[in-house]
C-alpha positions, 0 to 999 in steps of 0.5 A: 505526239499524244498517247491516242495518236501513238496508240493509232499508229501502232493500230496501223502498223500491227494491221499491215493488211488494213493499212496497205489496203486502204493506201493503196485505194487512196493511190490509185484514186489519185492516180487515176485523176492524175492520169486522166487529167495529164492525158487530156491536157497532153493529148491537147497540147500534141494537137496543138503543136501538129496543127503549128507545124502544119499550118502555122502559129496564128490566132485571128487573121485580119485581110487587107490591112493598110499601115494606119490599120497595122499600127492600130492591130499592133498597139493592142493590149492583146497582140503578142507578135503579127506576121506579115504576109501579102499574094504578089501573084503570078508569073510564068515559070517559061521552062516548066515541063508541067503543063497543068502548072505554068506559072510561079506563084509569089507570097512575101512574109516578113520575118516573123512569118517564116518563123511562124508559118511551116516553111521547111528551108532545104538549103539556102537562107530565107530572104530579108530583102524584098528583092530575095525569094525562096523557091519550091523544090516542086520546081526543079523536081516536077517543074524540071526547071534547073534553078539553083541558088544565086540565080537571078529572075526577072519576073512579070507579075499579074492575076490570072483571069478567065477568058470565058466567052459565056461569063464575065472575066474572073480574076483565079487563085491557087485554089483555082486549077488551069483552065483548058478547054479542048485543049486551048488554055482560057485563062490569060495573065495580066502584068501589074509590074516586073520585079527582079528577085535573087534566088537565096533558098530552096524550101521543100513543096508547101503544104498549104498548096494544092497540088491542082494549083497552076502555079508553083509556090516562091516567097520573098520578104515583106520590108514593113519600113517600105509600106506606104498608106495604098499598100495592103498586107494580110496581118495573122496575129499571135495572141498573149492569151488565149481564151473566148474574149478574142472574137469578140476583142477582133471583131472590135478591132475590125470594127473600129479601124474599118478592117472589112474581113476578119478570120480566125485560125479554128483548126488551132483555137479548137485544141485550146479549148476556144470556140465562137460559138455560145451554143457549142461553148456551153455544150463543151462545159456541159461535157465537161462537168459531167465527165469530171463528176464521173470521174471524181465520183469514181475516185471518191468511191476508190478512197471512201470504199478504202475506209469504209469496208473496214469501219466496224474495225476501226469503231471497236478501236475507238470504242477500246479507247473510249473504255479507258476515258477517251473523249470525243474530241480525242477519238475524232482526232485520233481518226483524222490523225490516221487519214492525216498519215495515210494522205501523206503516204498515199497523195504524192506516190499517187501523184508520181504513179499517174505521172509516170504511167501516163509517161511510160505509155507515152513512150510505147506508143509515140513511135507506133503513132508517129510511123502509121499517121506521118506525125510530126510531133508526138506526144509528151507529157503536160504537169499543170499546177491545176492538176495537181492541185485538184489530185491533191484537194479531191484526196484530202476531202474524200479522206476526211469525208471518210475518216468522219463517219466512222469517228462521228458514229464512233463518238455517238455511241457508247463504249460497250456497244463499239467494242461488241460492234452491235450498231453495225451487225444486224442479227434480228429476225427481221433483219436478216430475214430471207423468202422461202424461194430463196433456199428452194431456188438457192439451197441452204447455202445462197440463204446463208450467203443472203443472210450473211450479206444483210447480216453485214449492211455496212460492209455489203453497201460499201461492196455493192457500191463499189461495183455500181460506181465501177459500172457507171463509170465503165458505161458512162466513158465508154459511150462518152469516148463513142460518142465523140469519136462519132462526133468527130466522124459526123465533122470530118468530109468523109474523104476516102480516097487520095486521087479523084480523075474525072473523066471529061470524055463521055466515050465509054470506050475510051475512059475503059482504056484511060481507067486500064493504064492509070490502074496499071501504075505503081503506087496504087493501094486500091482503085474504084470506076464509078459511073453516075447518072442524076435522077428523082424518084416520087416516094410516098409520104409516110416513107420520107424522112421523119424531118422532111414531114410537115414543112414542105407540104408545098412540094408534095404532090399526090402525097408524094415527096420528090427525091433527088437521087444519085444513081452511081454503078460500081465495077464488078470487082468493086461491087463484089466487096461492097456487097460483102462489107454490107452482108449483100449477096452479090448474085442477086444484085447481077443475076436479076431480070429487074435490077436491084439495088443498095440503098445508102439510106443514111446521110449527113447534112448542117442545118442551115439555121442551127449549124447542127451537123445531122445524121438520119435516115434519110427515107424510111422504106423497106427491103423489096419496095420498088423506086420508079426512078425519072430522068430530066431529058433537057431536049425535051425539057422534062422528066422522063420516067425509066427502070424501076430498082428494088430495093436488096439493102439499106445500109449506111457505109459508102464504098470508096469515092462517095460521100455520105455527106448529102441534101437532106432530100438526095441520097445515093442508089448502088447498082451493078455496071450491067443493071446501070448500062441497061437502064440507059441504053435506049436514050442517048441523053442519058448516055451523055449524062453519065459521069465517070470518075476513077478513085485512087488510094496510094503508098505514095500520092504525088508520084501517082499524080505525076505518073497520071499526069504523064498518061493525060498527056498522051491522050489530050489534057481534056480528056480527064482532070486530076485530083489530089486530096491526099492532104485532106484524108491525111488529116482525117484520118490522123484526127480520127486515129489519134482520136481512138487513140486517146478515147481507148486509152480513156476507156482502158485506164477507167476500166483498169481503175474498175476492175482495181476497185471491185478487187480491192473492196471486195478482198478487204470484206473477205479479209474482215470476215475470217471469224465469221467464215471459221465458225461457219466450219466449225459446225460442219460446212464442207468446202463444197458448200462453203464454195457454193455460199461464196459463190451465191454472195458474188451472184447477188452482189452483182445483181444488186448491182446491176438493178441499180448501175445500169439504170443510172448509167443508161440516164448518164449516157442520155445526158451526155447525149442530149448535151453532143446534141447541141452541136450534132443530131444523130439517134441515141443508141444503147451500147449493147457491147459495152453493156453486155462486157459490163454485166459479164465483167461485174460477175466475172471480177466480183467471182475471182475477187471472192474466190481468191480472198476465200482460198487465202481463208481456206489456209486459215487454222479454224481454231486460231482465227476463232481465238484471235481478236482482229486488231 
């Protein structure tokens, strides 16, 4: 080691304070990049062993796929393993005690398939001979069918197929529930063959099967060295690697070997990142990029901002050893040398530091996570070599970007002038000149603080854009992490119920008594009886919706456009809490002698030739406008018109059963029972229009089904049909919780570095400035103007601040707009909150972070500070 470099690491360790500062920006900017970059991937990574374990290990499924056309799929380069899997068909189950499911329903997979799909074996083994089956323990606990492992079924398997007399013969799948009517099933089963299977496992109820399907599900095995050149398989490949070349590779595949239906496994390929689509791949890579500017913007400040508060200090250094004959050459070495062993220190503990806290926050919230959503994985951390290695080369350039310009300007200047510092203190008149309004409005000292921040222009820059970078980065990832979590929102169905029951019985009476008993069982976390009536409402031209104008001025008709409308009447217990949830005042919507109503006036609809999912105002009307509502009376086979409604809200939240999901020209109308029963009353067809439903969430889905299904036994199984969802809003709600969950983490970990980096920059410039402030007392500043002064700077810190940060924030938040909108349409909206939390947080940080510094000064001898040469 040279005499310059031992003389650099003695200025480091004599100026402990300096030193540790400027490590310490260092670590938590690569901690920060870290971090976030370990928690994507990992959140990634979760996402893809939850949708394994729910749905299966595939990448692109070919259907119907005979030997030759096997052969061909497994002899491609890309192929790593296929599964086998083929719909045998039905059976009847003679003994099941469910009469909404009468048969057993037969899948085969090979082995690779009960490896690779979720087949959960309760006890037993899973077949391997094409004569061995597997049961559902549906069958034995819903079914009430005593089978038990070692029997042996003899079974006629065929299709079910519809006996409408009105249509032609459909042959039905699972998705299909049985068909009944008044009573009689109007299905029929074929036999195709009987096949005799030992029974040699039981597996817990699938998730895949609806819990409408009439048949329960039991799988054998596929025995490939049996295939012949007639039998078809369905092939659901795993792939080597994954990456957008699949569609197309599998497209090719198809296309050569006349494979007629190819799909792909979109739930899992979305969390590798993978997507068909040129437009929503572009729009993934836009996002991208400008996220990873933000954040490596944010982490560049974190380390220059460590540098550069302190670069008169280290010019003076430079300027000493420049006095004693050192070369440019030399000084540029000696400032590298310096970054060189702060980059040591500061990148692997900065590494290890984001590594470990993403980890220790993995560890408090995967129980929490895992009990509320019913997850079956959890979150575990992912260290990729790309990390790491970008953590590590965004680090070492910002440090040598940093160390530069201080060696560069250092180098540039003479000796004399680095040591008495005059290229960075400013003391013209000029310069620090400050407007007569300043002390009128400020007093003497808000000018001193004025002038002191002009005074010091290096130093006040590094504070100012600190804080704006601080800013931008704040605003810019909480409206990303908004955005996408209304993404998110805007793709899902909106299911936000467990159990539909349709009531096919248009008799009032009795669908009041059916609602009373199923609302009387157990299991029943909330219920909603909704009735419904389809009418159209003409609404003027100038109200319709903004995408409605100009291309459908066929339909208009005396400058009035027709809307489809869903006239749905809560009960008064429901509508109580809707209108309370919406600021409505629920006398006004009972109390009236013309009905009023609540309008959902925003909707969802996929644009049939771009496929954007779009939400908007579906009419733009007022409150207290009037809708003349008609009905179409098919006896007379014409729109009839009836009540009028007037508007009391517009609003865009749905109360539980309705969907916002809508035709672009339709939207939904509320009303009370008692308004909705009186625009009925005098026309029986309308009586018979009316669709009744109840809506169910549950504790517990499937025992609430069973215990329905027990009451539409008693009261004929016409009377009412049944639905579970459960499995849908599961996901939903899965896929959105764990969504805020990764999104808020973002926004606090960001928020967090913030704050970090305000604090720092701006203690480091107090730090720097103990000669300055001592003189200052020492001609007479009381510390109540000293405090005043203090407090002045921080005022006009952050309004420097916010004139150049929120500006640059609202353009960054309008990027990452338009580019979401590649993919969905919805309205650009400031995020007052976080704006309002912004300008609040800049001052409140900026004021602790100054007072605190100042208060250490306070202790300060004002003679020693003055006599005292910083080093």
């Amino acid at each position: 080691m040279n005499i310059v470099n031992k003389l650099t690491l003695r200025q480091l360790l004599l100026n402990k304070r300096r030193t540790l500062v400027t490590i310490i920006g260092t670590i938590i900017s690569v901690a920060m990049i870290t971090a976030v970059a370990s928690l994507g991937v990992s959140f990634m990574d979760m996402m893809q062993r939850q949708v394994i374990s729910d749905e299966g290990e595939w990448h692109v499924l070919y259907e119907n796929v005979n030997r030759t056309q096997l052969e061909a799929i497994k002899n491609d380069e890309e192929t790593k393993d296929v599964i086998l899997s083929r719909d045998v068909g039905y059976a009847l189950l003679g003994a099941s005690q469910n009469n909404n499911k009468p048969y057993i329903y037969i899948e085969e997979y090979n082995s690779e398939g009960f490896s690779n799909f979720p087949v959960k074996l309760k006890e037993g083994r899973y077949p391997d001979k094409n004569n061995e089956i597997i049961i559902s323990e549906a069958i034995i606990t819903n079914g009430q069918v005593d089978y038990k492992i070692g029997d042996i079924l003899s079974l006629d398997i065929g299709q079910r197929v519809s006996k409408d007399e009105q249509e032609a013969d459909v042959v039905l799948s699972q998705k299909t529930q049985l068909q009944k009517y008044q009573g009689k099933v109007q299905e029929v089963l074929t036999k195709e063959n009987t096949k005799i299977y030992t029974v040699v496992g039981i597996m817990e109820r699938p998730t895949w099967e609806y819990t409408w399907s009439p048949g329960y599900t039991a799988i054998s095995y596929i025995d490939e060295s049996m295939m012949n050149s007639k039998k078809e398989v369905n092939v659901s490949v795993l792939l080597d690697d994954v990456d957008f070349t699949l569609f197309e590779n599998a497209k090719d595949i198809a296309s050569q070997n006349d494979i007629k239906k190819v799909s792909f496994h979109e739930n899992l390929l979305r969390y590798y990142g993978v997507v068909e689509s040129d437009r929503i791949r572009g729009m993934i890579f836009n996002l991208s990029a400008i996220i990873t500017v933000i954040i490596m913007v944010g982490s560049i400040s974190l380390i220059y901002n460590a540098f550069a508060i302190s670069v008169s200090e280290r010019s003076r250094h430079l300027g000493m050893l420049s006095s004693v004959g050192a070369t440019k050459r030399q000084k540029k070495n000696s400032v590298f040398f310096e970054g060189t062993l702060i980059g040591l220190i500061s990148i692997p503990i900065g590494i290890i530091a984001g590594l470990v806290g993403i980890d220790t926050t993995f560890m408090f919230i995967n129980s929490i996570i895992k009990e509320a959503l019913s997850l079956s994985e959890s979150l575990r951390l992912i260290v990729l070599p790309e990390t790491i290695l970008i953590a590590t080369s965004v680090s070492i350039i910002t440090i040598f970007t940093s160390t530069y310009i201080p060696a560069k300007r250092a180098s540039n200047i003479s000796a004399i002038d680095a040591i008495r510092q005059t290229a960075d203190v400013k003391i013209t008149q000029k310069d620090v000149k400050t407007s007569i309004l300043t002390r009128n409005i400020f007093g003497i000292e808000g000018e001193l603080g004025l002038k002191n921040l002009k005074r010091n222009k290096s130093r006040y820059r590094a504070t100012v854009l600190s804080l704006i970078i601080s800013m931008i980065l704040f605003l810019s990832v909480s409206y990303f992490t908004s955005s996408l979590e209304k993404s998110i929102l805007l793709s899902q169905d909106g299911v936000n119920y467990d159990i539909e029951v349709f009531f096919n019985d248009r008799d009032k009476t009795k669908q009041e008594d059916l609602i009373r008993k199923i609302t009387s069982l157990d299991n029943i976390v909330d219920a909603n009886s909704i009735a419904s009536l389809d009418v159209r409402s003409w609404i003027q031209e100038d109200f319709i919706a903004d995408y409605l104008k100009g291309d459908h001025e066929e339909i208009l008709k005396n400058g009035k456009y027709p809307y489809n409308i869903k006239l749905i009447a809560l009960d008064d217990q429901a509508l109580m809490a809707y209108a309370k949830e919406v600021g409505v005042d629920f006398k006004k919507l009972m109390g009236a002698e013309e009905p009023f109503a609540i309008i959902i006036d925003t909707v969802r609809f996929e644009e049939a030739k771009t496929g954007r999912i779009v939400e908007s105002k579906v009419i733009n009307t007022e409150i207290g406008q009037k809708l003349d509502l008609e009905f179409y009376d098919s006896e007379f086979e014409k729109y009839i018109p009836i009540d009028s409604v007037e508007i009391a809200a517009l609003v865009d939240k749905v109360p539980m059963g309705i969907s916002s999901i809508n035709y672009k020209d339709s939207f939904n109308v509320i009303v009370s029972e008692d308004a909705f029963y009186k625009i009925i009353q005098d026309n029986m067809n309308m009586s018979e229009s009316v669709n009744r439903a109840l809506y169910l969430k549950s504790d517990n889905p499937l025992k609430l089904q069973e215990d329905s299904e027990e009451i539409q036994g008693l009261y004929g199984e016409d009377e009412m049909a049944i639905y579970n969802i459960y499995m849908n809003r599961k996901r939903e709600e899965q896929m959105i919780v764990l969504m805020s969950v990764f999104t808020y983490a973002f926004v606090l970990l960001i928020a967090s570095i913030c704050v970090a980096n305000i604090f720092n920059t701006i203690s480091t410039s107090i730090a720097l400035r103990k000669r300055e402030f001592a003189m200052l007392k020492s001609v007479g500043m009381t510390p109540k103007e000293f405090n005043k002064m203090i407090n002045y700077e921080s005022l006009f810190y952050g309004i420097k601040a916010l004139l150049y940060g929120l500006p640059i924030s609202f353009v960054v938040m309008y990027l990452i707009h338009k580019t979401l909108m590649v993919k969905f349409g919805f309205v650009f909206e400031i995020p007052w909150v976080s704006v309002s939390i912004a300008i609040i947080a800049v001052f409140v940080i900026v004021g602790v972070s100054m007072l605190y510094s100042s208060k250490k000064i306070k202790r300060e001898n004002i003679i020693d500070v003055l006599k005292q040469e910083i080093i």
